[in-house]
C-alpha positions in Angstrom: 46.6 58.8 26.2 44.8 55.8 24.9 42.3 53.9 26.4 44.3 50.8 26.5 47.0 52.8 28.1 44.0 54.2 30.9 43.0 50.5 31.7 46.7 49.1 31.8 47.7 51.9 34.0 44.6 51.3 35.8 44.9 47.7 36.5 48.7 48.1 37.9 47.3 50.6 40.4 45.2 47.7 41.8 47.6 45.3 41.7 48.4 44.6 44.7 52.3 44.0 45.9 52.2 40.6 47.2 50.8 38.8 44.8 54.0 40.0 42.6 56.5 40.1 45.0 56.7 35.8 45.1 57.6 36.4 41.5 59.9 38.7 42.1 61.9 36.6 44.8 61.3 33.4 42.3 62.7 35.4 39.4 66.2 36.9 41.2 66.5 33.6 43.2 66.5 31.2 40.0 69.0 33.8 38.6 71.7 33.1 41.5 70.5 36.6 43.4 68.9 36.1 47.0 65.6 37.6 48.6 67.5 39.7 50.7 69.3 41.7 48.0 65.6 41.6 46.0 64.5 43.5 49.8 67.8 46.0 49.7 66.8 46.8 46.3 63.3 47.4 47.0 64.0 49.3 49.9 66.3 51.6 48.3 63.9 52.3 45.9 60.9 53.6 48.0 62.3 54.3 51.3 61.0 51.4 53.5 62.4 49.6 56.1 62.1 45.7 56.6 59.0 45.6 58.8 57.0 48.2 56.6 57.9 46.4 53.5 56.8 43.1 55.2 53.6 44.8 56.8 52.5 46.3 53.2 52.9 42.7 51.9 50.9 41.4 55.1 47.8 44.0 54.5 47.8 42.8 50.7 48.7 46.9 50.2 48.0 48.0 46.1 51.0 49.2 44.1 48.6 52.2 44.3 49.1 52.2 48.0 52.5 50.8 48.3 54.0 54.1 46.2 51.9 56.7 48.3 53.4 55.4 51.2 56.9 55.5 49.2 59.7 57.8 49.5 61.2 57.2 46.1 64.7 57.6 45.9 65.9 60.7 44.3 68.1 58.6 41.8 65.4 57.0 40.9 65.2 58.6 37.4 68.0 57.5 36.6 66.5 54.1 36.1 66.4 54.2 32.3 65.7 51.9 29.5 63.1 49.3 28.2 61.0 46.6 30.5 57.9 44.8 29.5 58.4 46.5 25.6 57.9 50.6 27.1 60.8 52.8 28.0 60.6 53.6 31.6 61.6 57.1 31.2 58.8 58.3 28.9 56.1 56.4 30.5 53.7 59.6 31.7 51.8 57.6 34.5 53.9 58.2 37.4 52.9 55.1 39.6 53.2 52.9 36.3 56.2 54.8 36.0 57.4 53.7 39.6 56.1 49.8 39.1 58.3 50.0 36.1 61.5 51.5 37.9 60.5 48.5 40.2 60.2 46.1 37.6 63.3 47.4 36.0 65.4 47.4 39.3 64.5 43.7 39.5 65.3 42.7 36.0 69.1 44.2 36.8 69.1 41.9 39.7 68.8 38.7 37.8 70.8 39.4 35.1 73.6 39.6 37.4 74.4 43.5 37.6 76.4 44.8 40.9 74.2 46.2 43.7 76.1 49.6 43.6 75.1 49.6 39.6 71.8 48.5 40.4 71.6 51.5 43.2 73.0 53.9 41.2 76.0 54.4 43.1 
């Protein structure tokens, strides 16, 4: 692994949910798609429930923290393909690797794909 790789996998860990999860909602909402399907998605992902997902985004919780405290979905690898220009599936950092199935699971929202696609159904 690169160093550039170290430091971007690095500065994700200390990201910290909150401050991208307005994006998030601002992205899926300009695209027709409402918070509460951005929160169904994100809860299928890691296993959270409503008031935990809103009580990481109260304590300002990393991504580092926000995955330890996940239960990923098992059908989470089947999130494949390309977001932000690296393949999800080969990305060898697994919280950059969740971030990314994250990232990814948003990016399907605004583009208009059905939640049981989105949720692997």
């Amino acid at each position: 692994m690169d160093n550039s790789t170290a430091h971007h996998d690095q500065r994700i860990a200390k990201m910290t949910f909150a401050s991208v999860y307005p994006m998030y909602v601002t992205k899926v909402e300009k695209k027709g798609r409402t918070k509460a399907e951005l929160d169904q998605v994100i809860q299928w992902l890691t296993g959270f429930d409503d008031a935990t997902l809103q009580q990481l985004i109260a304590d300002k919780a990393t991504f580092e923290t926000f995955f330890q405290r996940a239960t990923l979905n098992p059908k989470a690898s089947l999130i494949t393909g390309v977001i932000c220009g690296y393949r999800v599936e080969e990305i060898e950092n697994k919280l950059t690797q969740q971030v990314r199935y994250l990232d990814k699971l948003v990016d399907e929202l605004a583009k208009g794909k059905k939640m049981d696609k989105i949720l692997r159904q």
